[in-house]
C-alpha positions in Angstrom: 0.0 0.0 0.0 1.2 3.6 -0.5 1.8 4.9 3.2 1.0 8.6 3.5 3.6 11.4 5.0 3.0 11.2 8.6 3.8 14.7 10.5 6.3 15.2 13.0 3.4 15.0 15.9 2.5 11.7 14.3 6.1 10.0 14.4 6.6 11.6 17.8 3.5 9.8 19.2 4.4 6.5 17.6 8.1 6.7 18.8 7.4 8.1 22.6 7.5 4.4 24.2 10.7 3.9 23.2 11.5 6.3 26.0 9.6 4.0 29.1 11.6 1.5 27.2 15.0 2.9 28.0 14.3 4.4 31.2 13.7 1.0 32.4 16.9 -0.8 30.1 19.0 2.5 31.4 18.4 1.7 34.7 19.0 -2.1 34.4 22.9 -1.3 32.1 23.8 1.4 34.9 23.4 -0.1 37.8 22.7 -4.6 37.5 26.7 -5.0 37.7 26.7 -2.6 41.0 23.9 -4.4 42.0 25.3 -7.6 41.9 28.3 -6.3 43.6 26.0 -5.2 46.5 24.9 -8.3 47.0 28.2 -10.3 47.0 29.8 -11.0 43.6 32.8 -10.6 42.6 33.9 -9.0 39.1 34.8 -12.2 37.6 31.3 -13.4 38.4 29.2 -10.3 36.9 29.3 -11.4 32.8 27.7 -14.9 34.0 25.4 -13.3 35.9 24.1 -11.2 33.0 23.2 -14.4 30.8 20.0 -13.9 31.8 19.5 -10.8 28.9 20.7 -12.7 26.0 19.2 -16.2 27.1 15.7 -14.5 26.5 16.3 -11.9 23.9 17.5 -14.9 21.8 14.2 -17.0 22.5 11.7 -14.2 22.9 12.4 -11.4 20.2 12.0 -13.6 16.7 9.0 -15.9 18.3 7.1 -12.2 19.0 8.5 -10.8 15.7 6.8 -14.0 14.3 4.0 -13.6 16.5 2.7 -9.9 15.9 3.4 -10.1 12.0 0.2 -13.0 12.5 -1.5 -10.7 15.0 -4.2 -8.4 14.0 -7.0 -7.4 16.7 -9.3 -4.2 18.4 -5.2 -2.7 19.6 -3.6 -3.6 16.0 -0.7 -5.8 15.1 2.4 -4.6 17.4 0.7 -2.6 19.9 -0.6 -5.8 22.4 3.1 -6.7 22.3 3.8 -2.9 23.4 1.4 -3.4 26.3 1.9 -6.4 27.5 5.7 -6.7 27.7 5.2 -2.7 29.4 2.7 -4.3 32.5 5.6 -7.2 33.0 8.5 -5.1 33.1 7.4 -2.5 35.3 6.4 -4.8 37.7 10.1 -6.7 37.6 11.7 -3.3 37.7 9.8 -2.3 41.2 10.6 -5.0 42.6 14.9 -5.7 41.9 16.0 -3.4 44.2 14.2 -4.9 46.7 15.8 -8.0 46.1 17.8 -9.8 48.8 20.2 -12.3 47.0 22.0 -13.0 43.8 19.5 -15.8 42.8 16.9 -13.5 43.3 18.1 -10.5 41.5 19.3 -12.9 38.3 15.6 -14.5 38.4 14.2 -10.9 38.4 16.5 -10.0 35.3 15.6 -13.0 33.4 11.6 -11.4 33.8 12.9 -8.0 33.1 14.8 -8.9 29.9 11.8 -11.1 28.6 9.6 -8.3 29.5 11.3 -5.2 27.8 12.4 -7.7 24.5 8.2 -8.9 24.4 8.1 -4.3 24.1 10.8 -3.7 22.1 10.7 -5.8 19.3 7.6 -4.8 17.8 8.4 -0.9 17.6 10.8 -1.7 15.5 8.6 -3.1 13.4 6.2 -0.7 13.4 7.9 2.0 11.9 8.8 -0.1 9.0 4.7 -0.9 9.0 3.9 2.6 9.8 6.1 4.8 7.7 7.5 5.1 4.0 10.9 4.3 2.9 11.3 8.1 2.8 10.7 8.6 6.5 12.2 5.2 7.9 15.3 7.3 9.0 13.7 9.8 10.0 11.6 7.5 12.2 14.4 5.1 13.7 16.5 8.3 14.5 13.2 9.5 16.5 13.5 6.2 18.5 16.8 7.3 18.9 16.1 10.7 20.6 13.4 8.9 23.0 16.4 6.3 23.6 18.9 9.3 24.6 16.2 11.1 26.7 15.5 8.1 28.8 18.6 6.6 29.5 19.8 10.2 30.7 17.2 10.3 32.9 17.8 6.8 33.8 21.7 7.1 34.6 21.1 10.5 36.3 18.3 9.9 38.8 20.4 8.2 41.7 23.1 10.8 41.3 20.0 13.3 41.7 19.0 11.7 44.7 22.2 11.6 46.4 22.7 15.3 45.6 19.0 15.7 47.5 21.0 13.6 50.5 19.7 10.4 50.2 22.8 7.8 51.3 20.6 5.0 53.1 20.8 1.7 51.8 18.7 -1.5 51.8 19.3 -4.4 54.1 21.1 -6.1 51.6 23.3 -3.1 51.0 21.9 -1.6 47.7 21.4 2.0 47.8 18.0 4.0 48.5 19.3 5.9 45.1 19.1 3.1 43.6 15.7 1.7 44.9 13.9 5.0 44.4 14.9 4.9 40.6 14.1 1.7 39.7 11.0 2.1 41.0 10.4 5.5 39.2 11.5 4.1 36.2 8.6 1.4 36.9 6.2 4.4 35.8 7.7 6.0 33.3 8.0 2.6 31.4 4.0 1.7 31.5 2.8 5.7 31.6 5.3 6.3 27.9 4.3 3.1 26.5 1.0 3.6 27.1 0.9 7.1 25.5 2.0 5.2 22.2 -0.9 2.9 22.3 -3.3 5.0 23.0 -2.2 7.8 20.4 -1.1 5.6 17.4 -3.4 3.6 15.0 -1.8 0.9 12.5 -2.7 -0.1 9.3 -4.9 -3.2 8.4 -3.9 -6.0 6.1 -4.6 -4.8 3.0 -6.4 -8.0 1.7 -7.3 -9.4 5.4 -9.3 -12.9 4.1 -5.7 -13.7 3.1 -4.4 -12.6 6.1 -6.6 -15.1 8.3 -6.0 -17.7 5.8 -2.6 -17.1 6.0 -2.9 -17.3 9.6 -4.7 -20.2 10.1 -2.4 -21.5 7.7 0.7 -21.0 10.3 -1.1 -21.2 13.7 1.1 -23.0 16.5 4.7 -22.8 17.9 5.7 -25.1 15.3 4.7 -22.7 12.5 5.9 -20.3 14.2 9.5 -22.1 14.4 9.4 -23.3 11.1 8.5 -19.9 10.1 12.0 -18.4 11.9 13.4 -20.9 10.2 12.8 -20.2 6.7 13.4 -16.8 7.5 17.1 -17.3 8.1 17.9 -19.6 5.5 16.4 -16.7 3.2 17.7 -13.8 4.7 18.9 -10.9 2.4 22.5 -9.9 2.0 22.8 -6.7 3.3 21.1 -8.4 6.6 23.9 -10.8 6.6 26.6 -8.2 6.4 25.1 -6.2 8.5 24.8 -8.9 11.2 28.7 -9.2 11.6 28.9 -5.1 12.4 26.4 -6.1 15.1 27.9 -8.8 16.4 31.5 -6.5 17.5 29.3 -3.5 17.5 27.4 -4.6 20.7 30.3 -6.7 22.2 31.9 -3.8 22.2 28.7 -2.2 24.2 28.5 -5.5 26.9 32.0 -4.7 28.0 31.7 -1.3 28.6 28.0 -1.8 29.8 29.2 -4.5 32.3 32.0 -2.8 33.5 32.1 0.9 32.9 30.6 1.5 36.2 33.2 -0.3 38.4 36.0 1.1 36.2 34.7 4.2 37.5 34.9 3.1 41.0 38.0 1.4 40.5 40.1 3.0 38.3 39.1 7.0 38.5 37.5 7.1 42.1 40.1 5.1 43.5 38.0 2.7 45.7 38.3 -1.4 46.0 35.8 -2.3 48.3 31.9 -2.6 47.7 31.2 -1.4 51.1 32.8 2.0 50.7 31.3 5.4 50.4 33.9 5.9 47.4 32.2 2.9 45.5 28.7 3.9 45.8 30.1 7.4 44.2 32.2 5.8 41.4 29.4 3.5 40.4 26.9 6.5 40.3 29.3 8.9 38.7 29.9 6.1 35.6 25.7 6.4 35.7 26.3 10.5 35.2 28.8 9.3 32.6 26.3 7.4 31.1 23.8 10.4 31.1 26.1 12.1 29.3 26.2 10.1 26.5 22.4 9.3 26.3 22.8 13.2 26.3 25.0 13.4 23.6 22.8 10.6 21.8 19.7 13.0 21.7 21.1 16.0 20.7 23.5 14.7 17.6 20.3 12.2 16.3 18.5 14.5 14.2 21.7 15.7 12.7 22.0 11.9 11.4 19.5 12.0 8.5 21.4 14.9 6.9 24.7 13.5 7.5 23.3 10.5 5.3 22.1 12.1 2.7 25.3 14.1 2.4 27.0 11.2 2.2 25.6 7.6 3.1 24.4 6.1 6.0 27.1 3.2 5.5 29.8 5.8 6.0 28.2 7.9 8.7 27.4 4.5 10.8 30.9 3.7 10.5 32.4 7.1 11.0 30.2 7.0 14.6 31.3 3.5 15.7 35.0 5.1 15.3 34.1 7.9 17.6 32.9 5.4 20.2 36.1 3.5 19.9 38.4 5.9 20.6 35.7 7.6 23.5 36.4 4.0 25.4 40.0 3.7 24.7 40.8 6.6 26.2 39.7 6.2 29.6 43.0 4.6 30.0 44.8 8.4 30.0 41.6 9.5 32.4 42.1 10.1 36.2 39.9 13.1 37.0 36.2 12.1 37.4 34.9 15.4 34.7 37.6 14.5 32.4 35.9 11.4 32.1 32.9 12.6 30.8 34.5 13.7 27.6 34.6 10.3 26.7 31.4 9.8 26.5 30.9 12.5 24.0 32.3 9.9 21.4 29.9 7.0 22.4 27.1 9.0 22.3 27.6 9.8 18.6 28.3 5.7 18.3 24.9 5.2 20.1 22.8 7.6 18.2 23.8 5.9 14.7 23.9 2.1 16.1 20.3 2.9 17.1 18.8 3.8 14.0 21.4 3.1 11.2 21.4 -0.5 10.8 17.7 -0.2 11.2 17.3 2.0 8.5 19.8 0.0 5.6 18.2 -3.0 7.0 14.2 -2.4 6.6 14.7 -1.6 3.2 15.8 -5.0 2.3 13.0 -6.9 4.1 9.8 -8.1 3.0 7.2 -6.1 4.5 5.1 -9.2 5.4 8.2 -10.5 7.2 9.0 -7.5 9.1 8.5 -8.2 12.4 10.3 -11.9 12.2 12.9 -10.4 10.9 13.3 -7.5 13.1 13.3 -10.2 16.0 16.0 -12.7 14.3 18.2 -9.5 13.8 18.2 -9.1 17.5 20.3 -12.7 17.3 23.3 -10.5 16.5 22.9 -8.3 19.3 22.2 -11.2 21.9 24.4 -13.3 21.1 27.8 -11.3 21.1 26.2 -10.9 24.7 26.1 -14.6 25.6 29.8 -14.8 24.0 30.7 -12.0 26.8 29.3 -13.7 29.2 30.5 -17.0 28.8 34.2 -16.4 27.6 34.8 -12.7 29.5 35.2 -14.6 33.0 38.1 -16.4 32.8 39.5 -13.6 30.8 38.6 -10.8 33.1 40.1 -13.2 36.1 43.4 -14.9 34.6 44.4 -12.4 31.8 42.8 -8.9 32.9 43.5 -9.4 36.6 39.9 -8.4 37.4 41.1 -4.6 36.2 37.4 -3.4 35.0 39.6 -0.8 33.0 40.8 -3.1 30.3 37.8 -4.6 29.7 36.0 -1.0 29.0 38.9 -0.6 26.4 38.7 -4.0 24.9 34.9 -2.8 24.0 36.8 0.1 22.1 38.7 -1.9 20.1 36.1 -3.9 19.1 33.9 -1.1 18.1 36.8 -0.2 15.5 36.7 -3.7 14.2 33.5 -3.0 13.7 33.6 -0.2 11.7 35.9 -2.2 9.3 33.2 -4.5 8.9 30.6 -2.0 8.3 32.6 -0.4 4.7 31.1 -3.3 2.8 27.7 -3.3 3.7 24.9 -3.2 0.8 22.4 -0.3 1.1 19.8 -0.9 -1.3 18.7 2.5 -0.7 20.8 4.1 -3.2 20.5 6.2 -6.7 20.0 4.9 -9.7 23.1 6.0 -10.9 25.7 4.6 -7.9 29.0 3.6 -9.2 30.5 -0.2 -7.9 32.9 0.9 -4.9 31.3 4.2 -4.0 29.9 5.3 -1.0 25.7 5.0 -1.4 23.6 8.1 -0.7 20.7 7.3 0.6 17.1 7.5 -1.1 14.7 10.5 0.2 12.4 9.9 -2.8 8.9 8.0 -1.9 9.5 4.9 -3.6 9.6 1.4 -3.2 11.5 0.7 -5.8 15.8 0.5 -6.0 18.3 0.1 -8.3 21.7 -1.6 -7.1 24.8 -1.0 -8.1 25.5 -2.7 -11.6 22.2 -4.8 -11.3 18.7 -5.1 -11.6 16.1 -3.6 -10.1 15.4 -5.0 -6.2 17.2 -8.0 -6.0 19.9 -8.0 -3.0 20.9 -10.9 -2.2 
């Protein structure tokens, strides 16, 4: 179908969620590690702990993708996903920093995780269902802003609190800062998410007989599986490519996401032990840094778009991912606790395009009747590098990093340059008509479905 210009209002509505979304995933990157600390681990411990995320986001993303492109009721296709994973994850996030033990805090992530994948999956898809290839960047860099604006607000709400004088802890030794957040961020994830559902409509199935028939057709997990399945075997090129960028892109992100924080406290605030006032200020200090780079997210994303068209989206994704690089790797020069935030200004340019660029190349090569399975099996390539870190960074951070946080923030550096070798490569089939072999796409602003690849026919990728 031809999908009208949606206004700015329209793709701000649709896109709001995505800020509940963060707040909640903020909260959980910034502060699980510490957490766990709290409650007794040690740092070698921490990347097994974290399984949890991937374990799910592996399982749960492509069986919803599959689920909501065969969905269509009185709330839509995506938006019962929205809801439902919203109502689960506020309740998990309410409740972890009340928890008492390590086996109860992991249980707790492995709700959360299911809970904010069953949300975040679907708006993905939607904004390939809602909006034309001429406003898809436009519309994943908006989920971008909402991303910026929440994790900031995420990663500076315990600082906030301790600047109001709150220093109490829990029983089990996690901080009142920390409790009041989550439990904040609760809200703010089911009151945003809730905004999109009740503001945005989505399109029917254009010919909805064949819809049901096709969903009879495919009823039951083992449709469902088989349908994953075939998706994989058939999925386009630039997907492929594109899947190795994500794969070091977000190791790169687990390391510093697992340890940034306790680098902080380590390494620039000078403290060792959990129970000191100097860790609880380190830790919430690399949440400030954090801020500061959802900051920087928000404010370069709109700038993205133009930076594209100017030159490609394949260039300015792997222009950011260099920035981020050399943001992580130099927090080994960094002693002075503001100096540090000026690496963050360089993974907040990374994070603004690895939020909405690969999105962007990629929903232009998918079948819009697949969408939302593939949109779920493209999250393989960011859980997976995250069960890799979690399995294999243990014995690396205990016999070869010496359980020095520092190294392992700067090991997520250098794999966010490797990444950015990868990303040259990658097939945009958004480009002119008229692209040379070996040049650097400009991406498409026309309202078209149609695209011409370099030295080929007409809409054929693979």
């Amino acid at each position: 179908m031809d999908k009208p210009r949606l206004s700015f209002w329209q793709i701000w509505n649709m896109s709001f969620g995505f800020l509940g979304i963060q707040f909640g995933w903020g909260l959980q990157l910034a502060n699980m590690s510490a957490i766990y600390t709290y409650l007794g681990a040690d740092p070698d411990r921490i990347p097994l702990l974290w399984l949890a995320g991937p374990m799910t986001g592996l399982l749960v993303q492509p069986i919803i993708g599959s689920m909501s492109d065969r969905t269509w009721n009185r709330l839509g296709r995506r938006r019962p996903y929205f809801l439902t994973g919203a109502i689960l994850s506020s309740i998990a996030l309410f409740v972890m920093p009340d928890s008492t033990s390590l086996w109860m805090a992991a249980n707790l992530l492995w709700i959360l995780d299911a809970s904010i994948n069953i949300s975040m999956e679907p708006f993905r898809a939607f904004v390939a269902d809602k909006l034309n290839i001429a406003q898809r960047t436009v519309g994943f860099v908006m989920q971008s802003f909402f991303i910026g604006v929440g994790a900031t607000l995420a990663n500076v709400f315990p600082y906030l609190f301790r600047r109001a004088g709150v220093t109490a802890r829990t029983a089990s030794g996690i901080p009142l800062t920390v409790q009041y957040s989550f439990k904040i961020g609760a809200l703010a994830f089911l009151v945003c998410v809730l905004w999109t559902v009740f503001t945005s409509r989505e399109y029917p199935p254009e010919d909805i007989e064949e819809f049901n028939r096709k969903r009879a057709e495919n009823k039951g997990l083992y449709q469902g599986l088989a349908e994953i399945a075939s998706a994989i075997k058939g999925m386009p090129r630039a997907m492929r490519q594109l899947a190795v960028v994500q794969v070091f892109t977000w190791l790169g992100l687990f390391c510093m996401w697992l340890f940034f924080g306790l680098m902080t406290a380590r390494h620039v605030f000078g403290a060792q032990e959990a129970s000191s006032t100097r860790f609880a200020e380190g830790v919430e200090w690399g949440g400030i840094c954090f801020a500061v780079y959802s900051a920087v997210c928000f404010v370069v994303a709109f700038a993205l778009p133009k930076l594209a068209d100017a030159t490609s989206r394949r260039s300015v994704h792997a222009l950011s991912l260099v920035c981020g690089g050399v943001g992580l790797l130099s927090t080994y020069f960094v002693s002075n606790p503001r100096v540090l935030l000026l690496t963050m200004v360089g993974v907040g340019i990374a994070w603004a395009s690895i939020l909405s660029m690969p999105y962007a190349i990629l929903s232009g090569a998918l079948p819009p009747a697949r969408m939302g399975v593939y949109m779920g099996i493209f999250n393989f390539f960011i859980v997976i590098p995250e069960i890799i870190a979690s399995l294999t960074l243990q014995p690396l951070v205990k016999h070869v990093f010496n359980n020095n946080p520092l190294y392992v923030v700067m090991l997520g550096g250098a794999l966010l340059f490797i990444a950015a070798l990868f990303m040259i490569p990658v097939l945009d089939v958004a480009t002119t008509k008229h692209e040379q072999p070996g040049a650097l796409p400009r991406t498409v602003l026309a309202d078209s479905t149609t695209v011409s690849l370099p030295g080929g026919g007409i809409g054929d990728e693979r």
